[in-house]
C-alpha positions in Angstrom: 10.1 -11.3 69.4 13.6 -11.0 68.2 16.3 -13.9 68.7 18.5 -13.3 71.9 22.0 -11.3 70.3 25.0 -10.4 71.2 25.8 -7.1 72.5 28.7 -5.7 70.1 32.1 -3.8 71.1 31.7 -1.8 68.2 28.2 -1.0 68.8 28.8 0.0 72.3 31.5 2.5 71.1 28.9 3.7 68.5 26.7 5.0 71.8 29.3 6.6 73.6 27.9 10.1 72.8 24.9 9.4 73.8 26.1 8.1 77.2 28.3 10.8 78.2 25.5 13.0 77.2 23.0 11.2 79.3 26.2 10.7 82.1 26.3 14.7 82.0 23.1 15.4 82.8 23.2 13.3 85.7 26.5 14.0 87.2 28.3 17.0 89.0 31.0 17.7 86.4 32.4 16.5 83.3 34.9 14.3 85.2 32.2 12.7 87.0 30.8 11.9 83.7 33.6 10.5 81.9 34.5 8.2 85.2 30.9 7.1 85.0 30.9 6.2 81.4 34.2 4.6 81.2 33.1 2.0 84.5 30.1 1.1 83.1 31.9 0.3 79.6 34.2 -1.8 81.0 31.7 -3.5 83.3 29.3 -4.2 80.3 31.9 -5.2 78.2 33.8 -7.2 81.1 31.8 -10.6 80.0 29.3 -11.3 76.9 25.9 -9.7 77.0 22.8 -10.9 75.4 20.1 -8.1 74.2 16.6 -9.7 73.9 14.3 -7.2 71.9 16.0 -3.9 72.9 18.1 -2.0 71.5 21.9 -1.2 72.3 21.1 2.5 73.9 18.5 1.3 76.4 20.4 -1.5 77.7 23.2 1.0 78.1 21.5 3.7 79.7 19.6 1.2 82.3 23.3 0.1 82.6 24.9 3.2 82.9 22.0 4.5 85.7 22.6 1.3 87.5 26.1 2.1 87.7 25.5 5.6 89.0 23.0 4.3 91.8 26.0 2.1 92.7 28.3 4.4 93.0 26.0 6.8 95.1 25.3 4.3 97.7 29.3 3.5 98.5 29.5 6.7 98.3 26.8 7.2 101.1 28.6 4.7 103.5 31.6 6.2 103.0 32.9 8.6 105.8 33.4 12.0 104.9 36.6 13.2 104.3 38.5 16.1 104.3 41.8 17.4 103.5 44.4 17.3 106.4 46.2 20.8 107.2 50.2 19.8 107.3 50.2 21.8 110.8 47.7 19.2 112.2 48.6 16.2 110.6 49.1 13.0 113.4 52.7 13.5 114.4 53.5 16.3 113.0 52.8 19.2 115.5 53.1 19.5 119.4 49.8 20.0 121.1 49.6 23.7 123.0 47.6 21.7 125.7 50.0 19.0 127.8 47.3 17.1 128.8 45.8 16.3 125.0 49.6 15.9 124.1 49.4 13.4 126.9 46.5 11.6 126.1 47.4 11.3 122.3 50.6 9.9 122.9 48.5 7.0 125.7 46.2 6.7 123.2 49.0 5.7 120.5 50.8 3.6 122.8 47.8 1.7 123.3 47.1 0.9 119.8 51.0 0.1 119.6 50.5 -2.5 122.4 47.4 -4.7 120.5 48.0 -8.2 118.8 49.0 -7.3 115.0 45.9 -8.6 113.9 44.0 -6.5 116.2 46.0 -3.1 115.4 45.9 -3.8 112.0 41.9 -4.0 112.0 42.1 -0.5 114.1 44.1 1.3 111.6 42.4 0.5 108.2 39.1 1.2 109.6 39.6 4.1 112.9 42.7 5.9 111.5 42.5 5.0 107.6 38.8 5.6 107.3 38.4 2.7 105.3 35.0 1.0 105.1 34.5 -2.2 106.7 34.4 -3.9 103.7 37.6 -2.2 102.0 39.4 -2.9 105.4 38.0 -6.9 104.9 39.4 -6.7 101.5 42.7 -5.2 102.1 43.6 -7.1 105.0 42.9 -10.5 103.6 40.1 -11.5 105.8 36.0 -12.4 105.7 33.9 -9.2 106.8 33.1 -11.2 110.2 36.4 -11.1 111.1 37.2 -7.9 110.6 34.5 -6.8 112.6 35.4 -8.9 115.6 38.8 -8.2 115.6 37.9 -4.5 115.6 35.6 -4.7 118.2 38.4 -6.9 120.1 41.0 -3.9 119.4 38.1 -1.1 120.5 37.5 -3.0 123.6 41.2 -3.4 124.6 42.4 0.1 123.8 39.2 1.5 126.4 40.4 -0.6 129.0 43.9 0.2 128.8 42.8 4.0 129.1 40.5 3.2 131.9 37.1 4.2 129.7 35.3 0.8 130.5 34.9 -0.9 133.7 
């Protein structure tokens, strides 16, 4: 069995036909591809790697697979978006129907009322969309937190529309 080595830059650049290659056949489109094979670069490259009796292609494709399984599960918790007609966007258009105009406009004043920390959890998660993890990350806080400060916020906002007893 061969000595541990180190994985090279240069060597990894050598493979990068191979990868896209492999990162085409196992992607939707070319962009897909490229975006796969330029994260898993810069994550193998991020920090020395040590090879012990492979070669630099294998590593790379087990790397390069692992990537994509990653990517595929966030994408799996990840809500589904869509694109937002201008005509519907929050704000932005009258409702035909007073009473949903109404109740919009309670349920925004409600949200308006919470403790900033509260609101804030409400926003990046209910009206952003962002994961509870991104939402953690962007406000600054543990995961914990955000989740009981959003289940604070959920809890108050019901109330204050009379949904919960």
């Amino acid at each position: 069995m061969r000595a541990p080595r180190r994985l090279e830059p240069d060597r990894v650049a050598e493979q990068l036909p191979s990868l896209y290659r492999a990162a085409r056949a196992w992607t939707r489109s070319r962009e897909e591809a490229e975006d796969l094979v330029q994260e898993t670069c810069a994550h193998v490259l991020a920090r020395p790697r040590l090879l012990t009796g492979e070669d630099e292609l294998g590593y790379l494709l087990r790397a390069l697979r692992n990537t994509l399984i990653s990517q595929r599960r966030s994408e799996r918790r990840r809500p589904v978006t869509t694109e937002l007609d201008e005509d519907l966007a929050v704000g932005t258009r009258s409702s035909d129907d007073p009473a949903e105009a109404a109740g919009n406009r309670e349920v925004f004043a409600a949200i308006a009322e919470l403790p900033e920390d509260f609101r804030d959890a409400l926003v990046a998660v209910d009206v952003a969309g962002l994961s509870y993890e991104e939402a953690a990350r962007a406000l600054g806080v543990r995961e914990g937190t955000l989740t009981s400060r959003l289940f604070r916020a959920r809890d108050r906002v019901a109330r204050r529309l009379g949904k919960v007893g």
